[in-house]
C-alpha positions, 0 to 999 in steps of 0.5 A, a space after each residue: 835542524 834536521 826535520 822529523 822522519 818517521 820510519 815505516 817497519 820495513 824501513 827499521 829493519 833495513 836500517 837495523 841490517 844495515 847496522 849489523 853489518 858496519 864495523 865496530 863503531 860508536 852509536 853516534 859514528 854509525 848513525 852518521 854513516 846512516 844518515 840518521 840522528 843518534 836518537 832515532 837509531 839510539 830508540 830503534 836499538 831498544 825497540 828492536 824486539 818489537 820492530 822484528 816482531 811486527 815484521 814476524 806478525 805480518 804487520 803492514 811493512 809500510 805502516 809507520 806508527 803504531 796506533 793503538 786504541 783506548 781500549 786495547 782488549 776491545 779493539 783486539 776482540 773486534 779485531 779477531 771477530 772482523 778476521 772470522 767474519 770476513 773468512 765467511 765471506 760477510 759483509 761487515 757494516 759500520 753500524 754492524 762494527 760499532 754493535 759488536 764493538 758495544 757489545 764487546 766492551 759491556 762482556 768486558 766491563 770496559 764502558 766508557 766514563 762519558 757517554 750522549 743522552 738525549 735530553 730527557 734521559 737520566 743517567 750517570 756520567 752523561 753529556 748531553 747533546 748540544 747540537 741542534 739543527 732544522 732543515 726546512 723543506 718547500 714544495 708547492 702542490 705543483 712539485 715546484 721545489 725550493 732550496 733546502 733551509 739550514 738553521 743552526 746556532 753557530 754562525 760559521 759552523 766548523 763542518 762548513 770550513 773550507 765548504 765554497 757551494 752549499 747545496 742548502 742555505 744556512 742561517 743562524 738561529 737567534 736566541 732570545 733570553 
């Protein structure tokens, strides 16, 4: 069994030259002389509208799949914002790029079904946060420092996977009742 390839823009196109210029052949023939599966050229024939037009848009010749987001009008606004912004010269920061995205999807109705809320807060179609951490910090007056105690409620929290050295101690919150 043949392993999965996955094909970069320009790679498509090199291929789709390449058939162009082979003689008169079936599908299966060709693909052999390839040196790729009838299915993969059979998807590259029907799409080959789009793979020329990604290469005519300037789309990253060495990008393999198309990633496109949820909400595709918000993401092509915030693109077009990023590219005028940056012409400017402007520094564009995550928090700056996520309010803007926000501010987007609310012009555009396209708000999300579930959001985070605090505990208190009441609103429609919310999650509540679960996730709970404290941090205790010990000084003594004389600016002796003590590590940094974490205390959370998973016992092997998963964003301590693979993690040999902590540079804080954990401990696992009991809960009683």
């Amino acid at each position: 069994m043949n392993k999965r390839r996955d094909l970069s823009v320009k790679e498509k196109l090199d291929v789709l030259k390449k058939y162009d210029e082979l003689p008169k052949m079936s599908q299966r023939q060709a693909a052999c002389k390839l040196n790729l599966s009838q299915s993969l050229l059979g998807r590259m024939l029907k799409s080959r509208q789009e793979i020329e037009g990604n290469a005519l848009e300037n789309v990253n010749s060495n990008r393999k799949r198309k990633r496109a987001g949820k909400e595709e009008e918000v993401e092509e606004a915030l693109e077009q914002w990023f590219i005028k912004v940056r012409e400017k010269d402007a520094r564009v920061t995550g928090p700056l790029l996520r309010q803007k995205s926000r501010r987007s999807r609310e012009k555009n109705g396209a708000l999300p079904e579930h959001t985070y809320a605090f505990k208190n807060e009441k609103t429609r179609g919310t999650i509540t946060s679960k996730e709970r951490l404290t941090i205790l910090c010990c000084a003594s007056m004389d600016g002796e420092k003590r590590k940094l105690l974490a205390i959370g409620k998973s016992k092997d929290p998963r964003c301590f996977k693979g993690v040999k050295n902590l540079p804080v101690d954990y401990l696992q919150t009991v809960m009683h009742g």
